[in-house]
N, CA, C and O atoms as a Tinker XYZ file with bonds, in Angstrom:
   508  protein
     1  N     -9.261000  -11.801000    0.428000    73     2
     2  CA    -8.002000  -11.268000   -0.080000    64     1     3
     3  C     -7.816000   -9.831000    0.382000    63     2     4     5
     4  O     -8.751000   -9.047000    0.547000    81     3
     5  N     -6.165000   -9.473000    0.632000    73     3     6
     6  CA    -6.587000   -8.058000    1.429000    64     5     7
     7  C     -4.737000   -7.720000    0.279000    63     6     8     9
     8  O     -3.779000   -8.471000    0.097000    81     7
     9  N     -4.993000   -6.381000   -0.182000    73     7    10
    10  CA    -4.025000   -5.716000   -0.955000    64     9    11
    11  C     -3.413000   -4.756000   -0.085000    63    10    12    13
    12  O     -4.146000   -4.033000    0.591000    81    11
    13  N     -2.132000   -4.651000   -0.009000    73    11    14
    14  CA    -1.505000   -3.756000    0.607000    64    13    15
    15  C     -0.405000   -2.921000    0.253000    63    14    16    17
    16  O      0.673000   -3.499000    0.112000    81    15
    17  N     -0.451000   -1.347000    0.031000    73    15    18
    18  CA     0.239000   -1.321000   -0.791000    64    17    19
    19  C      1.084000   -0.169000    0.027000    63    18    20    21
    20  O      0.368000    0.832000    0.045000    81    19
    21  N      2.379000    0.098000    0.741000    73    19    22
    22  CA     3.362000    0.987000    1.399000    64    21    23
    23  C      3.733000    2.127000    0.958000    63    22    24    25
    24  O      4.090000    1.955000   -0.207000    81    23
    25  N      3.866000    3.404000    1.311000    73    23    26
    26  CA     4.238000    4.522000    1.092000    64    25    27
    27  C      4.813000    5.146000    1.938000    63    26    28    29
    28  O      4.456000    4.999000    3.107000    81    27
    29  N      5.851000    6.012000    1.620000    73    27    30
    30  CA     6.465000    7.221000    2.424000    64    29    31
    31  C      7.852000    6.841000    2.932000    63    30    32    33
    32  O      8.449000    7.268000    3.920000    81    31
    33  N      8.196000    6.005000    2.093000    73    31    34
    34  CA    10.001000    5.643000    2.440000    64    33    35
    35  C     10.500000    6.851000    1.528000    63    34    36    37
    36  O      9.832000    7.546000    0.763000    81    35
    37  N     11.795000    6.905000    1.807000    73    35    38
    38  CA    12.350000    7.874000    1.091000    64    37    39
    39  C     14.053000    7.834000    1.476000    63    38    40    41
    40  O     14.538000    6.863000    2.057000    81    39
    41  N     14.857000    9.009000    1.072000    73    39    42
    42  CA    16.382000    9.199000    1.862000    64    41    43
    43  C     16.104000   10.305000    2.542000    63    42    44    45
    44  O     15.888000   11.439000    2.115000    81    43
    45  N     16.129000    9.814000    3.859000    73    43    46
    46  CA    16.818000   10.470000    4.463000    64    45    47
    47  C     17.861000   11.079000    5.654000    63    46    48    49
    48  O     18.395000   10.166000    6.284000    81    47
    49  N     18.087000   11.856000    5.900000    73    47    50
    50  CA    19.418000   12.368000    6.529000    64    49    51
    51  C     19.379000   11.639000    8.345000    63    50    52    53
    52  O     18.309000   11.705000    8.949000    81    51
    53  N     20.474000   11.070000    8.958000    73    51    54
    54  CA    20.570000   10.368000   10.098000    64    53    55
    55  C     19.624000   11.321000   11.277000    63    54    56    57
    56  O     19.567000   12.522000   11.014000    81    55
    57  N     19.055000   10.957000   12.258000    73    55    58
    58  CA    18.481000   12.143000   13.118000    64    57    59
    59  C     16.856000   12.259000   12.379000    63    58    60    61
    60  O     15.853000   12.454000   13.065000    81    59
    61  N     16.827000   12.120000   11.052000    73    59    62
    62  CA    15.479000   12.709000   10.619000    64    61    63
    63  C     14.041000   11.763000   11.381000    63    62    64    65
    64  O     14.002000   11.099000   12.416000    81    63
    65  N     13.253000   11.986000   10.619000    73    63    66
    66  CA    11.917000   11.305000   10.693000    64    65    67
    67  C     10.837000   10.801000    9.137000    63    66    68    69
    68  O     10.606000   11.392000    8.083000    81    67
    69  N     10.571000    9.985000    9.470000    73    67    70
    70  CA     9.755000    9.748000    8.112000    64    69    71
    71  C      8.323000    8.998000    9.301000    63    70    72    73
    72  O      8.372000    8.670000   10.486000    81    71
    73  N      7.008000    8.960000    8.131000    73    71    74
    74  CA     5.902000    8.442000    8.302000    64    73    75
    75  C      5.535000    7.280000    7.375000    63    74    76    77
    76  O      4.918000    7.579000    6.353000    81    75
    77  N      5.755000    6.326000    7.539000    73    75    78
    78  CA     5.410000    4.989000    6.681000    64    77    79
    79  C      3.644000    4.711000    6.403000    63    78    80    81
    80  O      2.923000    4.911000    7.381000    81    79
    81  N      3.087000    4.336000    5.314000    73    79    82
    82  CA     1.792000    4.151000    5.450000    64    81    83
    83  C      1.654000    2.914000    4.781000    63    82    84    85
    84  O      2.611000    2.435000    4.171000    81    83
    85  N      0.645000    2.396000    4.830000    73    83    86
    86  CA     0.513000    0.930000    4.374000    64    85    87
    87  C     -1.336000    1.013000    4.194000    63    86    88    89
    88  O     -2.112000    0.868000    5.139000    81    87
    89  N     -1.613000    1.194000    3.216000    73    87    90
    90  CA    -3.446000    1.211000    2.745000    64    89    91
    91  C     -3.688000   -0.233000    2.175000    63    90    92    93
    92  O     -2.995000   -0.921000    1.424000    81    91
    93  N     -4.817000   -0.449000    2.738000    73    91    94
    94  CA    -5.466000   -1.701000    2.435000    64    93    95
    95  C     -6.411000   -1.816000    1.790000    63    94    96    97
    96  O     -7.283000   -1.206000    2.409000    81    95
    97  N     -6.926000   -2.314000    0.696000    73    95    98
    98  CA    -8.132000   -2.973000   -0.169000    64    97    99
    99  C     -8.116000   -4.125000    0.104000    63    98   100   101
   100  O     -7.208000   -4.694000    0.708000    81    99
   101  N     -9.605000   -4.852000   -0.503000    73    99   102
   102  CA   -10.346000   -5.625000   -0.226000    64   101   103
   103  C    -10.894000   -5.847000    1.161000    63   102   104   105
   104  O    -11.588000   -4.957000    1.653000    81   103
   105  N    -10.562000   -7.330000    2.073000    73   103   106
   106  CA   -11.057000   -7.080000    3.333000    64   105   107
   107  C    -10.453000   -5.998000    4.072000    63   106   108   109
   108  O     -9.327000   -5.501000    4.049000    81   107
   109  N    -11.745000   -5.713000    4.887000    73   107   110
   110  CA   -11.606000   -4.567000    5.855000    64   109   111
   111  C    -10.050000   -4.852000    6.367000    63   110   112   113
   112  O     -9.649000   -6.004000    6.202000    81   111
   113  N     -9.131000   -3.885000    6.982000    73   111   114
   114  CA    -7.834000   -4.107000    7.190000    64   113   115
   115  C     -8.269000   -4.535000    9.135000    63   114   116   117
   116  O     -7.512000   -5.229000    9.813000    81   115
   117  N     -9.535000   -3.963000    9.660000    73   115   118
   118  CA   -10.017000   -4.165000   11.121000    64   117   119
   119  C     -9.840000   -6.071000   11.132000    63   118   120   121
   120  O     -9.670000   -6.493000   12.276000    81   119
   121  N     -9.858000   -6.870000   10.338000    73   119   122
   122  CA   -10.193000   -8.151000   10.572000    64   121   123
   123  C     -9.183000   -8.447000   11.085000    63   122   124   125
   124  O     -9.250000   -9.351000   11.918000    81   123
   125  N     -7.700000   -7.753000   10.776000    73   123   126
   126  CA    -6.528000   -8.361000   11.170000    64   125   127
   127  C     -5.121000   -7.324000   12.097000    63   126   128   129
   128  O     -4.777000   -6.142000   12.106000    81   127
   129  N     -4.755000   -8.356000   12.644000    73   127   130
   130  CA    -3.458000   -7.801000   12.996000    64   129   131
   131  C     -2.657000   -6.830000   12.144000    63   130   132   133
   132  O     -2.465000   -7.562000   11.174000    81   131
   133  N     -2.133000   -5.827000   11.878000    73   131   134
   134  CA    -1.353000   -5.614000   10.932000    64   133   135
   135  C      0.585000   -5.573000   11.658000    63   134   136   137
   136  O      0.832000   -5.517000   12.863000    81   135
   137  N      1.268000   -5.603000   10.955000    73   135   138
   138  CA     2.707000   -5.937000   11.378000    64   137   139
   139  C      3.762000   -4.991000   10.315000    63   138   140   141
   140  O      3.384000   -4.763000    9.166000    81   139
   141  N      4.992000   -4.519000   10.774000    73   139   142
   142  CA     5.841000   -3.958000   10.376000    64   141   143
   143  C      7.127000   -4.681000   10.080000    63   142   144   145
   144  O      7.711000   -4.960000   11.127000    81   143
   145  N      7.655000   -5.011000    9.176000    73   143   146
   146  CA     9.165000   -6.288000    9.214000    64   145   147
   147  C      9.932000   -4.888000    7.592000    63   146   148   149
   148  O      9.612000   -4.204000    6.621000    81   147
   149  N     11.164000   -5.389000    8.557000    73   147   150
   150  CA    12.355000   -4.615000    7.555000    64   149   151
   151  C     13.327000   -5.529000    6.788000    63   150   152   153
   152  O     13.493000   -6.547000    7.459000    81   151
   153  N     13.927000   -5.560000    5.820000    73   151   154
   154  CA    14.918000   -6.626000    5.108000    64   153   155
   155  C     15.986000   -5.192000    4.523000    63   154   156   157
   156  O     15.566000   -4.405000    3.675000    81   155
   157  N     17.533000   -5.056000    5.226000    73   155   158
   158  CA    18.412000   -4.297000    4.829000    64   157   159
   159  C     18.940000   -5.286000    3.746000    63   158   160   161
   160  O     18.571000   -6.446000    3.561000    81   159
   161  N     19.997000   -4.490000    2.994000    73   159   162
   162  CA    20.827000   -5.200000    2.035000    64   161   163
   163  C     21.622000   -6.805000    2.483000    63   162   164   165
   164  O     22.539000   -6.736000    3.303000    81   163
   165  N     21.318000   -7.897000    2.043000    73   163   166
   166  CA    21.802000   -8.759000    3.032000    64   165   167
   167  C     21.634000   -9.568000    3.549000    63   166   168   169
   168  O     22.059000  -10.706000    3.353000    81   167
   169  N     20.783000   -9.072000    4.563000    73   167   170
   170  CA    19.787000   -9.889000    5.468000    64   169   171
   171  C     18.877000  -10.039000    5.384000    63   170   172   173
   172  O     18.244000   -9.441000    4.515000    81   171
   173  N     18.308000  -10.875000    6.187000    73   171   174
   174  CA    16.759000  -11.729000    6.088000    64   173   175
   175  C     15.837000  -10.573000    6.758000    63   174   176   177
   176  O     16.120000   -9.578000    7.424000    81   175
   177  N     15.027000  -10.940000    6.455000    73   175   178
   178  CA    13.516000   -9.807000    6.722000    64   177   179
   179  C     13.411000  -10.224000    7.956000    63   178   180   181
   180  O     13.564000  -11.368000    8.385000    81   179
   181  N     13.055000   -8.941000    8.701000    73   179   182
   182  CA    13.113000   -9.106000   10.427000    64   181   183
   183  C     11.590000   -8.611000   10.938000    63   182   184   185
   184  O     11.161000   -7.887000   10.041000    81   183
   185  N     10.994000   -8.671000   11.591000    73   183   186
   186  CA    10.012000   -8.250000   12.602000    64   185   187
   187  C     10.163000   -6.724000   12.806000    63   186   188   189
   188  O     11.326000   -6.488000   13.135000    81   187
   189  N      9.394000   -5.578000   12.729000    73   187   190
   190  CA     9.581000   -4.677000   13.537000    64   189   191
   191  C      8.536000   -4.373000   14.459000    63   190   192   193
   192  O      8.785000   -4.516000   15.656000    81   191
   193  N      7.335000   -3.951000   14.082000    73   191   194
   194  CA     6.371000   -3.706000   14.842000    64   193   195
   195  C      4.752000   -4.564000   14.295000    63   194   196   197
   196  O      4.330000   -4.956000   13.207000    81   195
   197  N      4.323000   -4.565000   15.423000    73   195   198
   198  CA     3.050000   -5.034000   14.906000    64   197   199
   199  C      1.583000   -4.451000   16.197000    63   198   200   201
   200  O      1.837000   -4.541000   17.398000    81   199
   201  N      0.501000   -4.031000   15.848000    73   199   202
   202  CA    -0.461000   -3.781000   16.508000    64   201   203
   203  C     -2.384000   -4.523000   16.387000    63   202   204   205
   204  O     -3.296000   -4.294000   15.593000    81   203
   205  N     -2.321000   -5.020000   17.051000    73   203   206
   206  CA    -3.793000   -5.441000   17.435000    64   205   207
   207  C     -5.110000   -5.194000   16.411000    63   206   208   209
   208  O     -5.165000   -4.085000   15.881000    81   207
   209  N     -5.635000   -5.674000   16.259000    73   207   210
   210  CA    -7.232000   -5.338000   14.969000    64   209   211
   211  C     -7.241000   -4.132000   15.738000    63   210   212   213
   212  O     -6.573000   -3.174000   15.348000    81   211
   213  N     -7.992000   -4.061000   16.897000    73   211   214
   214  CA    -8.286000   -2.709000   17.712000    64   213   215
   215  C     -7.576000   -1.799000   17.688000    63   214   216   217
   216  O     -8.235000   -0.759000   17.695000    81   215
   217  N     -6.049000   -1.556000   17.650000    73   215   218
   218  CA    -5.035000   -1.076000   18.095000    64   217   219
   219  C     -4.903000   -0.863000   19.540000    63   218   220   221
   220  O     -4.259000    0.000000   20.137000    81   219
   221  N     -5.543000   -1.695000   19.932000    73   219   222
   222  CA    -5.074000   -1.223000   22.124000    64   221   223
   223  C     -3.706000   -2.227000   21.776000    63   222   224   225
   224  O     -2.681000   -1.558000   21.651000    81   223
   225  N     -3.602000   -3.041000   21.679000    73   223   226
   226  CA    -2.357000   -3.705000   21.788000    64   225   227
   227  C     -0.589000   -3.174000   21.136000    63   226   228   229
   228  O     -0.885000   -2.332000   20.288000    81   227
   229  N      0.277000   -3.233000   21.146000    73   227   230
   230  CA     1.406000   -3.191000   20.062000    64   229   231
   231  C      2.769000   -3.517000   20.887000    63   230   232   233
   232  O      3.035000   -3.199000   22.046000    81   231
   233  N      3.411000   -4.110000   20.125000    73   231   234
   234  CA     5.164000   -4.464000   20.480000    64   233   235
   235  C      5.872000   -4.313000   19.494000    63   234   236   237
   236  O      5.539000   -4.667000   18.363000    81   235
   237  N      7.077000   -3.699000   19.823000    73   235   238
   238  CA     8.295000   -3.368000   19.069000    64   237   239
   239  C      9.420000   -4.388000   19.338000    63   238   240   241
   240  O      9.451000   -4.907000   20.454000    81   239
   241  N     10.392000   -4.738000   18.375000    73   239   242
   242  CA    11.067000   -5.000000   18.226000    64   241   243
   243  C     12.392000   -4.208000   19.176000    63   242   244   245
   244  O     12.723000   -3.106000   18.739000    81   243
   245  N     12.938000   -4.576000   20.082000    73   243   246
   246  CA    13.941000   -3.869000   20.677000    64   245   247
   247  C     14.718000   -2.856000   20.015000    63   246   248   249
   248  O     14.940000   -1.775000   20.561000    81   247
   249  N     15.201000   -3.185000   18.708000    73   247   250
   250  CA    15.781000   -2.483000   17.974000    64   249   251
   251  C     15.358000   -0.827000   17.856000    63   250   252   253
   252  O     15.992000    0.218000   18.002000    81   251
   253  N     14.022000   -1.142000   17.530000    73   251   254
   254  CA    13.109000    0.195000   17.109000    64   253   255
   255  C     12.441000    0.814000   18.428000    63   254   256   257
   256  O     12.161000    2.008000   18.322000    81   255
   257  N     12.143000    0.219000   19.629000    73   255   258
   258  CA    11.459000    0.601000   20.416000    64   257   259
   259  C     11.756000    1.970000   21.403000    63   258   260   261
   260  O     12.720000    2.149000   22.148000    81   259
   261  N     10.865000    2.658000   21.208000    73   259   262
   262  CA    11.155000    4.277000   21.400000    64   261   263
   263  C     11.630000    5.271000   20.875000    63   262   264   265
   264  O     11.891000    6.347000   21.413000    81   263
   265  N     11.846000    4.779000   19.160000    73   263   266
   266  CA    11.781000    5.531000   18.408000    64   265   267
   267  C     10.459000    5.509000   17.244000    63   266   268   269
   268  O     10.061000    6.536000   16.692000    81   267
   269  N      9.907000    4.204000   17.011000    73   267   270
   270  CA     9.193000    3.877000   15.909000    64   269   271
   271  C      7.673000    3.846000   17.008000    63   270   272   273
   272  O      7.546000    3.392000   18.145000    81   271
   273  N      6.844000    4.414000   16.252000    73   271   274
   274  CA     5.405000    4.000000   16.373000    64   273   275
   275  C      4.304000    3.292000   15.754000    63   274   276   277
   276  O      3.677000    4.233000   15.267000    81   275
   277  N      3.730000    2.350000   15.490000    73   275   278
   278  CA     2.797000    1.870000   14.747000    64   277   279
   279  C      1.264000    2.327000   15.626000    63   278   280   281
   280  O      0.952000    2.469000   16.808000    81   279
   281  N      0.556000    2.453000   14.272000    73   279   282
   282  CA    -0.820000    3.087000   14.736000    64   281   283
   283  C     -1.506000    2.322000   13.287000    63   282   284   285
   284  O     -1.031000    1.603000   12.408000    81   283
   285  N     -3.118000    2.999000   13.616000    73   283   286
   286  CA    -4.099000    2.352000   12.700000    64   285   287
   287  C     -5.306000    2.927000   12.589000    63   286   288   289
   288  O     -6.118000    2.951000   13.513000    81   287
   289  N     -5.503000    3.439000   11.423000    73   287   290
   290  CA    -7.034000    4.003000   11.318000    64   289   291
   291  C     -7.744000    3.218000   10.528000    63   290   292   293
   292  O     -7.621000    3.218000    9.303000    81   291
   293  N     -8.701000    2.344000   11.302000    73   291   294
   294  CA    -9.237000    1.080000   10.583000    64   293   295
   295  C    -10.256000    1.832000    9.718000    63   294   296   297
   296  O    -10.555000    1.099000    8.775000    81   295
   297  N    -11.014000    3.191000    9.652000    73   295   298
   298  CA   -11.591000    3.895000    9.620000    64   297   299
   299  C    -10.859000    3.944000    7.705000    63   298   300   301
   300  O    -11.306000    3.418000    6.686000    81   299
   301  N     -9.640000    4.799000    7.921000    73   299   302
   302  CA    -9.215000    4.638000    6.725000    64   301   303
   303  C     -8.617000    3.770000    5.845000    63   302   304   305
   304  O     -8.139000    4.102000    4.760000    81   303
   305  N     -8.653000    1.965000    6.589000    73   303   306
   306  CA    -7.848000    0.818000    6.135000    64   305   307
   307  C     -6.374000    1.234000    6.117000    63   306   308   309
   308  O     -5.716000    1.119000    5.082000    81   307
   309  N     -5.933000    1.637000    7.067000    73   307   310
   310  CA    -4.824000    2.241000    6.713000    64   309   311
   311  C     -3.866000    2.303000    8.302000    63   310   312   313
   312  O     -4.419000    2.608000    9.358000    81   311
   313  N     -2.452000    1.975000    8.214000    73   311   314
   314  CA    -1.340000    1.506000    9.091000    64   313   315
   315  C     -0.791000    2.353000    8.643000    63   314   316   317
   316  O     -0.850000    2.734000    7.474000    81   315
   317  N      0.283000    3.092000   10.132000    73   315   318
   318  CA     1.204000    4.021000    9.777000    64   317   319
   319  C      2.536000    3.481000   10.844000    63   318   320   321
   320  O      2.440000    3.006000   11.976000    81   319
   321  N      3.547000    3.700000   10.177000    73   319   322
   322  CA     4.677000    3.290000   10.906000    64   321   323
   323  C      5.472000    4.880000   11.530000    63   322   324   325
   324  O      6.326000    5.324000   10.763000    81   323
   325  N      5.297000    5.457000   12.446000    73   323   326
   326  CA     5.783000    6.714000   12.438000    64   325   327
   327  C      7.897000    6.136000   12.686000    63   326   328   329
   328  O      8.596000    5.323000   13.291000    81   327
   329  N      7.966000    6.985000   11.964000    73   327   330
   330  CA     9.768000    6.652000   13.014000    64   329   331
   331  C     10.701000    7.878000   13.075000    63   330   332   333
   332  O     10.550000    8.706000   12.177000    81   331
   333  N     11.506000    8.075000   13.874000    73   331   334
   334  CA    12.053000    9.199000   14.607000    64   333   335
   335  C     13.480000    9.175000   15.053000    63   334   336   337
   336  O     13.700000    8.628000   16.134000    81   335
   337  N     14.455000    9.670000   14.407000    73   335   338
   338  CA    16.009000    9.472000   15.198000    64   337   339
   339  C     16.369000    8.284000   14.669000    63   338   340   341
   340  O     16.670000    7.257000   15.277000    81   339
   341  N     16.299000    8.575000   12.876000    73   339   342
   342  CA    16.611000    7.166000   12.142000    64   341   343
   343  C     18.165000    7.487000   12.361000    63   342   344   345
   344  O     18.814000    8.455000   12.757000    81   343
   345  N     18.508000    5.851000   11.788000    73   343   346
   346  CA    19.821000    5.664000   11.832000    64   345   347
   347  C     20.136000    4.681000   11.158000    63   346   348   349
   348  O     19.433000    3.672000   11.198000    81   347
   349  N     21.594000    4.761000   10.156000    73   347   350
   350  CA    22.160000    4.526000    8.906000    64   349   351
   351  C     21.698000    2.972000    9.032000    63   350   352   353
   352  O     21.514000    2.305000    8.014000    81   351
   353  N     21.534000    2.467000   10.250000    73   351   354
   354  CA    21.110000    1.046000   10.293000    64   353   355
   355  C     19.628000    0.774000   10.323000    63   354   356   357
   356  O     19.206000   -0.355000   10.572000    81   355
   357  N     18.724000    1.935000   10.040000    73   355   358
   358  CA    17.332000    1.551000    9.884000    64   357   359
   359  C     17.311000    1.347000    8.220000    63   358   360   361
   360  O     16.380000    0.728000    7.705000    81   359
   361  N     18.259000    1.835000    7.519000    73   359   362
   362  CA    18.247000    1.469000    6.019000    64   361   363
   363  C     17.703000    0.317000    5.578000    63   362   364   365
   364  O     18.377000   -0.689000    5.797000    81   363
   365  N     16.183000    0.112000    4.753000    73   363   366
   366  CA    15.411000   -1.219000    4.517000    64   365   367
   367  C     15.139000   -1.106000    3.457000    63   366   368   369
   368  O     15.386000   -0.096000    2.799000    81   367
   369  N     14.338000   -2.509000    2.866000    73   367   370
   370  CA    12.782000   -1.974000    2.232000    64   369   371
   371  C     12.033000   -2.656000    3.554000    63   370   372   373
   372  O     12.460000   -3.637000    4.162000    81   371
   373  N     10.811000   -1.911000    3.864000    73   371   374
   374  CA    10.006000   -2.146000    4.729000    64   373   375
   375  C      8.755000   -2.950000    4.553000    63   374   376   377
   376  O      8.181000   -2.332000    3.656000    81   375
   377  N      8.329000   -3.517000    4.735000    73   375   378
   378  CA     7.160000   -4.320000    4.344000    64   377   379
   379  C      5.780000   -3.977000    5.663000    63   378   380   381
   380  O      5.935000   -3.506000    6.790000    81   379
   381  N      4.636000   -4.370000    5.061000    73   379   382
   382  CA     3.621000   -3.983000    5.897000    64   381   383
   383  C      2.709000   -5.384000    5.595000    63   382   384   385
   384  O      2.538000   -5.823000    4.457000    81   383
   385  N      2.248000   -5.901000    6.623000    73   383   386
   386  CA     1.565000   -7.256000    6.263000    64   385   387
   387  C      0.267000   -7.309000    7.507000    63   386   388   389
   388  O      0.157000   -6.595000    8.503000    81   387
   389  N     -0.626000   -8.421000    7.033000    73   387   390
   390  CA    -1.983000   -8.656000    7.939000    64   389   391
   391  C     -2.099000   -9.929000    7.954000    63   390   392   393
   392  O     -1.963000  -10.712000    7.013000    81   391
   393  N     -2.361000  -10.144000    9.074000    73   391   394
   394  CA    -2.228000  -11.489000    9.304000    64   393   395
   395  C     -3.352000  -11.949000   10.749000    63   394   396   397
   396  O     -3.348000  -11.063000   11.604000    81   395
   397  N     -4.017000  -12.839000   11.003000    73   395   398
   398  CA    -4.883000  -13.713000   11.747000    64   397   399
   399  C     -4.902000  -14.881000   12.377000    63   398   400   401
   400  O     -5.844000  -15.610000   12.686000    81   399
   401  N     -3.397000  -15.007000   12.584000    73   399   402
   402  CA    -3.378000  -16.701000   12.975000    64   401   403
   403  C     -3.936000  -17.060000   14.449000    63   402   404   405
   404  O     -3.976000  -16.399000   15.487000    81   403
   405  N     -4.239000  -18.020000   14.213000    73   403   406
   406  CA    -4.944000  -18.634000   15.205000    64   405   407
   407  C     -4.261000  -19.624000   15.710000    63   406   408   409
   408  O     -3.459000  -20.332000   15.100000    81   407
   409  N     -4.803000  -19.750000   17.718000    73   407   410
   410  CA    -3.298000  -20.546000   18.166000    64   409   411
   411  C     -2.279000  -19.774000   18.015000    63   410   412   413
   412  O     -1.285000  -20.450000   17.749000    81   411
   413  N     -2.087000  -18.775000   18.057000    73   411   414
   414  CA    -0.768000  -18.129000   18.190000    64   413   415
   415  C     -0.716000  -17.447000   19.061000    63   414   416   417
   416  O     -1.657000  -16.667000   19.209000    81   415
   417  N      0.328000  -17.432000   19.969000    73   415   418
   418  CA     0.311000  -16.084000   21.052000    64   417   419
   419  C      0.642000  -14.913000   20.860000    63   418   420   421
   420  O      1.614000  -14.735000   20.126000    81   419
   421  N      0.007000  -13.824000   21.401000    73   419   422
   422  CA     0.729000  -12.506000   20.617000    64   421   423
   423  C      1.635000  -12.097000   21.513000    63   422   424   425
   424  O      1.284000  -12.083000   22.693000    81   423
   425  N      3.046000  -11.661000   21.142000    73   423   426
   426  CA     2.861000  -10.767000   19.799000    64   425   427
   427  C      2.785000  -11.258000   18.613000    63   426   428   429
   428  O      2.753000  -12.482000   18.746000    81   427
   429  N      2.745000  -11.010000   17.662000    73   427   430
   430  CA     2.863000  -12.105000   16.216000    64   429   431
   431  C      3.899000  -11.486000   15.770000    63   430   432   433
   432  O      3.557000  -10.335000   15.500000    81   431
   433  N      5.252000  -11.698000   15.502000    73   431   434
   434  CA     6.411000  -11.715000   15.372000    64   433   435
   435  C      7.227000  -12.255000   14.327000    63   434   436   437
   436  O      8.304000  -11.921000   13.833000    81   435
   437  N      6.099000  -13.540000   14.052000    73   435   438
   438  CA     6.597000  -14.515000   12.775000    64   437   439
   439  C      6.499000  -13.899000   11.347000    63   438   440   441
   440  O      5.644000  -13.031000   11.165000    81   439
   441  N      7.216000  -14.237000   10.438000    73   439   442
   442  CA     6.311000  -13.966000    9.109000    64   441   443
   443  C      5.497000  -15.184000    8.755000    63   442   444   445
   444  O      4.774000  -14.897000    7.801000    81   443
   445  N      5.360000  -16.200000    9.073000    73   443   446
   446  CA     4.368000  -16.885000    8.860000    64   445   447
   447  C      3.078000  -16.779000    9.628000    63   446   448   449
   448  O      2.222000  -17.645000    9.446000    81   447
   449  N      2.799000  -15.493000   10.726000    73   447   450
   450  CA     2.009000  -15.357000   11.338000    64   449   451
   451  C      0.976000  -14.659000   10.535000    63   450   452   453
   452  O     -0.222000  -14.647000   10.818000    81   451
   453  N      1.770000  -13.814000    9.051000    73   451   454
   454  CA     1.154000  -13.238000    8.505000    64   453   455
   455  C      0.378000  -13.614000    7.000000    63   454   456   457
   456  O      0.874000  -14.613000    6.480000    81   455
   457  N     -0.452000  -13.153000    6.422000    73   455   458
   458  CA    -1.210000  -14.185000    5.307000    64   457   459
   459  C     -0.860000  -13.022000    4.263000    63   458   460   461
   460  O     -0.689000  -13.546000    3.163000    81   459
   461  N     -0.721000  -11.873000    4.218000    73   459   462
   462  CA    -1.170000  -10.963000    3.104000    64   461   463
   463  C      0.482000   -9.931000    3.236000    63   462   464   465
   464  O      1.030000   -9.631000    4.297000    81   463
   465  N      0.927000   -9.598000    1.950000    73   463   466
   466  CA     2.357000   -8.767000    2.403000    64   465   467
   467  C      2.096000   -7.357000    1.619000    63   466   468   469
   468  O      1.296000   -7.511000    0.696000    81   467
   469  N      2.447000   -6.381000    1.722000    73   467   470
   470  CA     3.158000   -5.528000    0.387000    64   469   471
   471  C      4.070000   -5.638000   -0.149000    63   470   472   473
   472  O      4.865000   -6.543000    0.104000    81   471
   473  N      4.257000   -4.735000   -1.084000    73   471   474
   474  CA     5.714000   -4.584000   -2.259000    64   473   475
   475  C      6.757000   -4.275000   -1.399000    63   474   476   477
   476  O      7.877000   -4.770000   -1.523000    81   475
   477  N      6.414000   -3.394000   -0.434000    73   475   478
   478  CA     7.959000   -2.619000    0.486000    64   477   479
   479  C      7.990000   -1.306000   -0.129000    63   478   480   481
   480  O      7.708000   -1.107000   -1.311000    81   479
   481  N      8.426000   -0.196000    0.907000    73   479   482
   482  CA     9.291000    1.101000    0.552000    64   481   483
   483  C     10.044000    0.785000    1.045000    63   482   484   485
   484  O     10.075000    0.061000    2.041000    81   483
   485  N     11.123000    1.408000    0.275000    73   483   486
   486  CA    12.778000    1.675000    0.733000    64   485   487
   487  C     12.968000    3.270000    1.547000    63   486   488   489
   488  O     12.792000    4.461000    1.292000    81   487
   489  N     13.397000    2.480000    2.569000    73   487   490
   490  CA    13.691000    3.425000    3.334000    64   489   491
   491  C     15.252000    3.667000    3.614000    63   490   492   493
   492  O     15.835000    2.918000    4.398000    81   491
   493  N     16.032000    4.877000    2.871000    73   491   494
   494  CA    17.580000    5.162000    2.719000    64   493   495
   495  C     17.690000    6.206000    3.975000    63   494   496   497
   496  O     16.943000    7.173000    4.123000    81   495
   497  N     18.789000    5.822000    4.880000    73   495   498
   498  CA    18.767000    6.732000    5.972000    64   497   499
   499  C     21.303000    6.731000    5.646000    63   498   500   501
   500  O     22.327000    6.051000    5.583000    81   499
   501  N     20.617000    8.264000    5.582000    73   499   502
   502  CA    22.678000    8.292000    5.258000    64   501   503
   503  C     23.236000    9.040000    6.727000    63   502   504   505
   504  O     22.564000    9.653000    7.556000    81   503
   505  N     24.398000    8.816000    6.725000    73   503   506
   506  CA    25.018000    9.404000    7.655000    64   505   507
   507  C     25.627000   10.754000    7.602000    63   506   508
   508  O     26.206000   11.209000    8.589000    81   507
């Protein structure tokens, strides 16, 4: 069983930056993939980023790519979503999940790719 619990959403202003974190208990968070997915008012929960047990690997979601970073200090069980040059349409709650599937090709993209979720931060970005 692996607990995951998100921090560092907040409001703020279009242009800004925030740092997303996602800490893990129980299994080591190194056993697994970890992944980034957003759900705005509305819509269905989407994919954003996801990176490798190791972290050599990672893919973004077009949407986010070259503004958002995902990283990992397996060291501290702990995933960070950096993001940069938000915009009124990055407005979520964000979710942070780990996942191991097997037979799957990466990237892992699915939410069924993933086994373990968090609560979500809300992340308010105004214009």
């Amino acid at each position: 069983q692996v607990q995951l619990v998100e921090s560092g959403g907040g409001l703020v202003q279009a242009g800004g930056s925030l740092r997303l974190s996602c800490a893990a208990s129980g299994r080591t968070v190194s056993s697994y993939a970890m992944g980034w997915f957003r759900q705005a008012p509305g819509k269905e929960r989407e994919f954003v980023a996801v990176i490798s047990r190791s972290g050599g690997n990672t893919w973004y979601a077009s949407s986010v790519k070259g503004r958002f970073t995902i990283s990992r200090d397996n060291a501290k069980n702990t995933v960070y979503l950096q993001i940069h040059s938000l915009k009124p349409e990055d407005t979520a709650v964000y979710y942070c999940a780990a996942g191991a599937p097997s037979g799957v090709a990466w990237p892992y993209r699915k939410e069924n790719d993933y086994d373990y979720w968090g609560q979500g931060t809300q992340v308010t970005v105004s214009s």
